[in-house]
Structures are given as structure tokens and as C-alpha cells.
C-alpha positions as CSV (number, residue, x, y, z in Angstrom):
1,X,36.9,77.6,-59.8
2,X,34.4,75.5,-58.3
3,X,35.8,71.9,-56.9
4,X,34.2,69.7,-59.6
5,X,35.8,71.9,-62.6
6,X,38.8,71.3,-59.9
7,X,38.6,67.6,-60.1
8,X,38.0,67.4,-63.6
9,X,41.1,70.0,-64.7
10,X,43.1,67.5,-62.2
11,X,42.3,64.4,-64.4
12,X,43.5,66.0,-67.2
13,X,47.3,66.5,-65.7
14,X,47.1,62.6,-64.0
15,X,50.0,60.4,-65.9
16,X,48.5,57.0,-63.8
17,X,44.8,57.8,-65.2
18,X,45.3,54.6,-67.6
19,X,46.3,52.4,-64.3
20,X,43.4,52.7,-61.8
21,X,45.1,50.5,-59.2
22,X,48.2,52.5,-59.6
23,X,46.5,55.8,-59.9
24,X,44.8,55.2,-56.3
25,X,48.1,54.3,-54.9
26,X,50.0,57.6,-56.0
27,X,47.6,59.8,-55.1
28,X,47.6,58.5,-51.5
29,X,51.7,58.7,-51.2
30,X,51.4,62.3,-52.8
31,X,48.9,63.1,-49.9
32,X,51.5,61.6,-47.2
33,X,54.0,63.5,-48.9
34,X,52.6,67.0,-49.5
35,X,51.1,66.4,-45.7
36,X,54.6,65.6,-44.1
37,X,55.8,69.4,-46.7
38,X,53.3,71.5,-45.0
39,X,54.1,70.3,-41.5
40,X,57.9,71.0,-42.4
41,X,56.5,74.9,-43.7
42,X,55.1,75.3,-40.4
43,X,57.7,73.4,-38.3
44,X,60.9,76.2,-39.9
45,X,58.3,78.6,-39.3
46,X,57.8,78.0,-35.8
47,X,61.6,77.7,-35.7
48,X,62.9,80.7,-37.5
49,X,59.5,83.1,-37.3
50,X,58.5,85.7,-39.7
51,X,62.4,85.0,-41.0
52,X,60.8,82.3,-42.6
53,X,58.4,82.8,-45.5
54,X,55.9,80.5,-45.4
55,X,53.1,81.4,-47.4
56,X,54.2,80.7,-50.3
57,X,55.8,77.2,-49.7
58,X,52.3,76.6,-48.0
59,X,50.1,78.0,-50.8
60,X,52.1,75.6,-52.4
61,X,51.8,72.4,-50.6
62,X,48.2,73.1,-50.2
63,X,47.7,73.6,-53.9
64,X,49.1,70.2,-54.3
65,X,47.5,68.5,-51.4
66,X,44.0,69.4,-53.6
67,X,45.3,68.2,-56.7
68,X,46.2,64.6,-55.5
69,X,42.6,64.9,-53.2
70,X,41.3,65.4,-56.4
71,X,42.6,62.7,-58.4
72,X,41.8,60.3,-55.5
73,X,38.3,61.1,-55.5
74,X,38.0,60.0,-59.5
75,X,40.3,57.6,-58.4
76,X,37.3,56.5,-56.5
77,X,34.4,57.6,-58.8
78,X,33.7,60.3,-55.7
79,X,32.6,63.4,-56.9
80,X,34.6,65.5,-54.9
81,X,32.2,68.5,-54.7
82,X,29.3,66.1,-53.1
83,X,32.4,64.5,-50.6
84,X,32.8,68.5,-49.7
85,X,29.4,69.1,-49.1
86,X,28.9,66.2,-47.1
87,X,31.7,67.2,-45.1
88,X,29.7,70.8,-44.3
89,X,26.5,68.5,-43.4
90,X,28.8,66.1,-41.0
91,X,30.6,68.8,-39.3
92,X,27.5,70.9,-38.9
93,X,25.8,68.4,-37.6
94,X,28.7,68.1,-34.8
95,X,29.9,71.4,-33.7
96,X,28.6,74.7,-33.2
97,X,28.9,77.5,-36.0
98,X,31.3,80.4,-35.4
99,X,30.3,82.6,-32.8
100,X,27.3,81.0,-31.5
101,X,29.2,79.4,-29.0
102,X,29.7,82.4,-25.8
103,X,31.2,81.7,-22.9
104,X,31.4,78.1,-22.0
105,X,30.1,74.4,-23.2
106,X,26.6,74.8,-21.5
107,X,26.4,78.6,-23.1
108,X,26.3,76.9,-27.2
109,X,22.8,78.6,-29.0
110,X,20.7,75.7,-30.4
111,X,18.0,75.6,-32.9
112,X,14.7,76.1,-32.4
113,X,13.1,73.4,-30.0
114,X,11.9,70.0,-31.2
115,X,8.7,69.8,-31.1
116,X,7.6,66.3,-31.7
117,X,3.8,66.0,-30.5
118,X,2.2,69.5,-32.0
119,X,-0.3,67.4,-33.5
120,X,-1.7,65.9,-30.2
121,X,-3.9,66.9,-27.7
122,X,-2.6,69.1,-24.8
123,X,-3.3,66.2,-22.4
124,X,-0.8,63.9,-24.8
125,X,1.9,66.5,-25.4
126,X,5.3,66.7,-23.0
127,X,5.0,70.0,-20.7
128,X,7.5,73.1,-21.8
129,X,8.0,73.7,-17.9
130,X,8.5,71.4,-15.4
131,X,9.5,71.7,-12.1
132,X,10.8,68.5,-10.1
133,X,11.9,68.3,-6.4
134,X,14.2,65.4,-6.3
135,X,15.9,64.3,-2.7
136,X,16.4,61.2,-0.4
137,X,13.5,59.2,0.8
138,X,13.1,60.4,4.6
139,X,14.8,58.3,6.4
140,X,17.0,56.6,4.0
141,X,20.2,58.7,2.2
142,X,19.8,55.5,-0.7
143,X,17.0,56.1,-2.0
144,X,16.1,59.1,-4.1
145,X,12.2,59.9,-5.3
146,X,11.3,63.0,-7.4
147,X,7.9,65.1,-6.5
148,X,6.4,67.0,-9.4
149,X,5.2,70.6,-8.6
150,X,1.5,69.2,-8.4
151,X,2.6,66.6,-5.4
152,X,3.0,63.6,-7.1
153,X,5.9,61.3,-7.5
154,X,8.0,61.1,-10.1
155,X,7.9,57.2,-10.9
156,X,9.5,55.1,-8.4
157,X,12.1,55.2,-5.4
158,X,15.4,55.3,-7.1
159,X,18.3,53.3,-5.7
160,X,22.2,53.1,-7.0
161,X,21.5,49.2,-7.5
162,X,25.3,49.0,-7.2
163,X,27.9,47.7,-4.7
164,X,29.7,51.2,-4.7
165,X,27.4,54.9,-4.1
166,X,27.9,55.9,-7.5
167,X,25.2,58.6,-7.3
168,X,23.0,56.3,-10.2
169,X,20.0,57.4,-7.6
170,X,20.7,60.9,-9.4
171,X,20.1,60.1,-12.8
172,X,16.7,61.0,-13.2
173,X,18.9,64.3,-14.2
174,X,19.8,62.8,-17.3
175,X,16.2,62.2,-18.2
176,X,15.4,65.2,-17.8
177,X,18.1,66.9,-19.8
178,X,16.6,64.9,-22.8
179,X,13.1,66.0,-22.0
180,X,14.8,69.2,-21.7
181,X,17.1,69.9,-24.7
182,X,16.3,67.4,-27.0
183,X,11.8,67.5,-26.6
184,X,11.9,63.6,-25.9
185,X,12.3,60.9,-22.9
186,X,10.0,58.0,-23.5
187,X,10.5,57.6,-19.8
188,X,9.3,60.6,-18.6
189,X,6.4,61.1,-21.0
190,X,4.7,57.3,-19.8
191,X,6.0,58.6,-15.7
192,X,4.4,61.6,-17.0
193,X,1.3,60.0,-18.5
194,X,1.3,62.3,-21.7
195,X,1.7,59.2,-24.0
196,X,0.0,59.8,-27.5
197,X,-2.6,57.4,-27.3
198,X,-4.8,58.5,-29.9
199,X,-2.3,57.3,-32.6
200,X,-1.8,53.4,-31.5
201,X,1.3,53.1,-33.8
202,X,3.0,56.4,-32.4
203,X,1.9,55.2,-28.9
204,X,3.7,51.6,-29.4
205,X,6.8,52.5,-31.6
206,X,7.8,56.1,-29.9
207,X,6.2,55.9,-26.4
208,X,6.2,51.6,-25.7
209,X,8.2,49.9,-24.0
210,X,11.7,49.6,-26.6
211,X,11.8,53.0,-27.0
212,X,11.8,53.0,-23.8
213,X,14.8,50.5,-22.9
214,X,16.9,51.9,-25.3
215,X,16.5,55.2,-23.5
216,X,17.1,53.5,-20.0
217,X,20.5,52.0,-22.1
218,X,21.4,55.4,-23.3
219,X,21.4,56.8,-19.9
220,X,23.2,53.5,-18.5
221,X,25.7,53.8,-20.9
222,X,26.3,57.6,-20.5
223,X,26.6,57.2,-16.9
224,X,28.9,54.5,-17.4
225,X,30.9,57.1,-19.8
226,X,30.8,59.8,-17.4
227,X,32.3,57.7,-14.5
228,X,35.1,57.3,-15.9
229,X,36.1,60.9,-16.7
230,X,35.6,62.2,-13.8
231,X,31.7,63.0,-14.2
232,X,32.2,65.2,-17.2
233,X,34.0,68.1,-14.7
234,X,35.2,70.9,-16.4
235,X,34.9,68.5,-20.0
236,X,33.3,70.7,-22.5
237,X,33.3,68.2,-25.4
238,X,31.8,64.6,-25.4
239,X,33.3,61.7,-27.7
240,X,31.6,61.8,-31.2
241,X,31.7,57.9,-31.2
242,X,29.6,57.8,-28.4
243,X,27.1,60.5,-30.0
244,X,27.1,58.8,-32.6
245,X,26.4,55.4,-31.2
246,X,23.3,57.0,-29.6
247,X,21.8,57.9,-32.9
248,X,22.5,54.7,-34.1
249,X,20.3,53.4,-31.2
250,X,17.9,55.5,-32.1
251,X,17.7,55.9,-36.0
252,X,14.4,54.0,-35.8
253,X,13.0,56.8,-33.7
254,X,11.3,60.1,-34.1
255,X,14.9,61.4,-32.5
256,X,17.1,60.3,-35.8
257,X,16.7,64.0,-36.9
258,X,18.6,65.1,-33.7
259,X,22.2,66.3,-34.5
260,X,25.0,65.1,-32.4
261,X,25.3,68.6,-30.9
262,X,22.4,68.5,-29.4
263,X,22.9,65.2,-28.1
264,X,26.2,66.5,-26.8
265,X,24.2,69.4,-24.8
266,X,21.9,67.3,-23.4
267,X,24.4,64.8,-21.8
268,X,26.6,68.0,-20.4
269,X,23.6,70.1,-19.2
270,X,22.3,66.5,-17.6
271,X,25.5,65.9,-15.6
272,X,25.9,69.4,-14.8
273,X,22.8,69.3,-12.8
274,X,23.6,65.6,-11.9
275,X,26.2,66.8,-9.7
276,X,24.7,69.6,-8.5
277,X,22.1,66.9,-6.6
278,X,24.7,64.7,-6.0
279,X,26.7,67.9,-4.1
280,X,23.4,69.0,-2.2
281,X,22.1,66.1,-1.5
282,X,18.9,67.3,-3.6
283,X,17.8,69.9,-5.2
284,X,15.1,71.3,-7.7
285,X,15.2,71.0,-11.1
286,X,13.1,73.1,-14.0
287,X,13.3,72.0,-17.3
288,X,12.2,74.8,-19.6
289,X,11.6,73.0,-23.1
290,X,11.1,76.6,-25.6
291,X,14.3,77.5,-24.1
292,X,16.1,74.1,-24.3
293,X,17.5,74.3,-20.7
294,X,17.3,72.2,-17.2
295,X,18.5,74.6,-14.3
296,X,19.4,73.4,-11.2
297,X,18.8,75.1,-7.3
298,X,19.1,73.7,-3.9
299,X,16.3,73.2,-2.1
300,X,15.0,75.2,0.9
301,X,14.4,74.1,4.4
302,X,11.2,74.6,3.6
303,X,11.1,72.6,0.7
304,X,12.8,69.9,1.8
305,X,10.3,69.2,4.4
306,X,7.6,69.8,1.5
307,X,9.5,66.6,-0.6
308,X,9.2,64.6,2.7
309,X,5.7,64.5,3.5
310,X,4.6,64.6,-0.2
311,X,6.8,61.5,-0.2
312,X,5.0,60.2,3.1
313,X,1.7,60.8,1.4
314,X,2.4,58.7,-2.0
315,X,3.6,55.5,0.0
316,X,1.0,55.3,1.7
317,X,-0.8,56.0,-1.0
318,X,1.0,52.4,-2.4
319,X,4.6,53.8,-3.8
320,X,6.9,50.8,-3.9
């Protein structure tokens, strides 16, 4: 039996079907009802153990739980098969499937990687790899300004611009994470100058200058998020109000196909490496975009002095 022949059979045994205000209300109180049976099932259950049979009391309770779902839905004119399959798409959309999640929350498989600028020319398109040296301006612990592997910087000297050291100096991280796992940062790609000029309305809608702000307000308000549990330690799940307030933000954009899992990855993989900088007061950072990941390593002695005159040759060159 399929769940519309389900909700249909239903109807046929529903004594407030005449009284559509009435029918509504009694299928709700049966749901409270049947809900507060099953939790009893499971509560003399827990109490008495396999003493207690509870399969069939809960085959039951379940079996009327459906019917009054059921007559709620035509309550409702909801055709309860399309409410179920909806529920699939949402949840999907959410959480990994079974088994594709191994070992911890930065170990979930994702899809394929997005690919949004195929059809551009290689000069236009982001970079699958990227490798960024990020560490304190010499001379001044504040200040923060990434070096690209070909000696340039990374956009400008980055500061916390707050009373407190918050580590904000560090969140270049999080732009990279969505260059990373989710194949777009409006920031990066004009820092990056790879914006798709040879489409004007591509260039001004998905590379100008609201896409992106409301990327600079996504990573503000992440942060913001993140400071207040603890920076995301040990957290392995982010609130789907907030992932869903970011697609919101961004249903205008060529990023509304993104689902909220990936979003999800994206912010834990970002803060992951986020305090990894913060920790070692630097570090390197490669963003691998086929794979979908941004890997973090401390820099060497050597490397650290690289980052320092690279950054002593871009000032004067007129960095600000």
C-alpha cells in the first residue's frame, strides 16, 4: 500500500469528514494522543525490558499515528504522498546518507564539485588548487596578509577591527573554505582577478559588488555564530536555521542550488583551519577544489621568512 491509496482508505473510516473544522481538530489530539501511547510503549519497555512486549503495542500506536497523519493531510487538501517526498528532498538536502559519513564531521563524502564557470575562459575560471601563506605583517602580531604561491598578496592587510583579539584577522579561512567546498567566493574570485568579464550580466550579478557584501555578511555572521560556541570545537553539526538563513541570502545567486550540507562543511572545514592559524600564529593553506577540501599546515622557518619579505615587497609596491 502506497501512502496516497493510504490517505484515501483513511477518508473512508473518518466520522468528522462532514465537519472540516472539526475534522482538523481531531486528527491533531489523536496525533498528541497516539504520540504520548508510543512514548508510554517505550517508557514500560525501558522499565521492564524484553519482559515487556512492545512490538505489538508499538505497531499499533504507529499504525494509528498514520491514520490520523493521514486524515490531517486531507484535512488540509495535502496530498500526503508529495508532503513525504518532500520530506526525502528536505532531509537530503540536510544530512548525509547512511554510511557516507566515516569517521568524523570533516570526513562526510560530498557530491561531485560545483563547478560554476566551465563555460569561461581559463583566465576567468576560479583555480582547483590554491596555495596561500597567511601570517602576521612583520612587525605587527594585528595585522594578517595572505601571499599567494606566485608572490602576491592576497587583498589587503587584515585587522580584527574589534576592541577584543577575536582572531577576525583569520578569517580569510572562511573564504577559502567556500572557494573550497562550495566552488564560489565572490571575494576571492575579484582578489583573485578571475571575474567573468566576458558575460557583463554574470560579471555584475554573481562577481559585483552585492554578491560580494552578502558574502562579507555571511562570513560576519558565521564568525559571530562561531564565537559563541566556543569556535565550533569539537561541534560536528551547525544549526539548520542558520544554514538556512544563508541560502536565503543567497537564493538570488548562482549558489541557491547548494544544499545545506554543504554549506555545513564549508563553515566546519573553514573554522577547522581558522583555528589552526589562530594556534600557530600562521600557517599555509591549500584549497583543493575537485576534491572539495582546504587543508591546513604550519609554516616553516623558512617559509615564514618567505611571507615576510614577499610582504615587504608588495608595500612597497603600494599595499595599504
Amino acid at each position: 500500500m502506497d501512502l496516497l491509496e493510504c490517505q484515501q482508505l483513511a477518508v473512508r473510516t473518518d466520522q468528522q469528514v462532514d465537519d472540516p473544522e472539526r475534522r482538523l481538530l481531531v486528527a491533531l489530539l489523536g496525533l498528541a494522543g497516539e504520540v504520548g501511547t508510543l512514548l508510554t510503549e517505550h517508557k514500560k519497555w525501558l522499565r521492564d525490558g524484553e519482559a515487556h512486549d512492545r512490538t505489538t503495542g508499538v505497531a499499533e500506536d504507529i499504525g494509528d499515528i498514520l491514520w490520523y497523519l493521514a486524515t490531517a493531510a486531507s484535512a488540509l487538501n495535502l496530498d500526503l504522498s508529495e508532503v513525504a517526498q518532500n520530506n526525502i528532498v528536505k532531509t537530503t538536502d540536510r544530512w548525509p546518507q547512511a554510511g557516507r559519513v566515516r569517521n568524523d564531521a570533516l570526513d562526510v563524502d560530498l557530491p561531485p564539485a560545483r563547478v560554476f564557470d566551465h563555460e569561461f575562459r581559463p583566465e576567468q575560471r576560479l583555480p582547483r588548487h590554491l596555495t596561500v601563506a597567511l601570517a602576521p605583517l612583520p612587525g605587527d602580531q594585528s595585522r594578517v596578509v595572505g601571499i599567494t604561491e606566485d608572490g602576491a598578496a592576497l587583498g589587503n592587510l587584515v585587522g580584527d577591527n574589534a576592541y577584543d583579539d577575536d582572531g577576525y584577522r583569520w578569517h580569510d579561512a572562511i573564504h577559502l573554505a567556500h572557494l573550497a567546498v562550495l566552488g564560489w567566493s565572490p571575494v576571492l574570485r575579484a582578489l583573485l582577478r578571475r571575474k567573468r568579464k566576458d558575460r557583463p550580466v554574470v560579471d555584475d550579478v554573481e562577481d559585483g559588488g552585492r554578491a560580494i557584501a552578502i558574502e562579507e555578511g555571511i562570513v560576519a555572521g558565521v564568525f559571530d555564530y562561531a564565537s559563541q560556541r566556543k569556535w565550533l570545537v569539537g561541534v560536528s553539526a551547525v544549526d539548520t536555521t542558520l544554514l538556512a538563513g544563508l541560502r536565503s541570502l543567497t537564493r538570488g545567486l548562482e549558489v541557491r542550488v547548494l544544499s545545506l550540507l554543504e554549506w555545513e562543511q564549508a563553515i566546519l572545514r573553514g573554522f577547522a583551519c581558522w583555528r589552526e592559524l589562530r594556534a600557530n600564529d600562521g600557517g599555509m593553506l591549500h584549497l583543493d577544489l575537485d576534491r572539495r577540501q582546504l587543508e591546513h599546515r604550519p609554516l616553516t622557518a623558512t617559509e615564514r621568512a618567505d611571507h615576510a619579505m614577499a610582504v615587504e615587497r608588495v608595500l612597497l609596491e603600494g599595499l595599504k
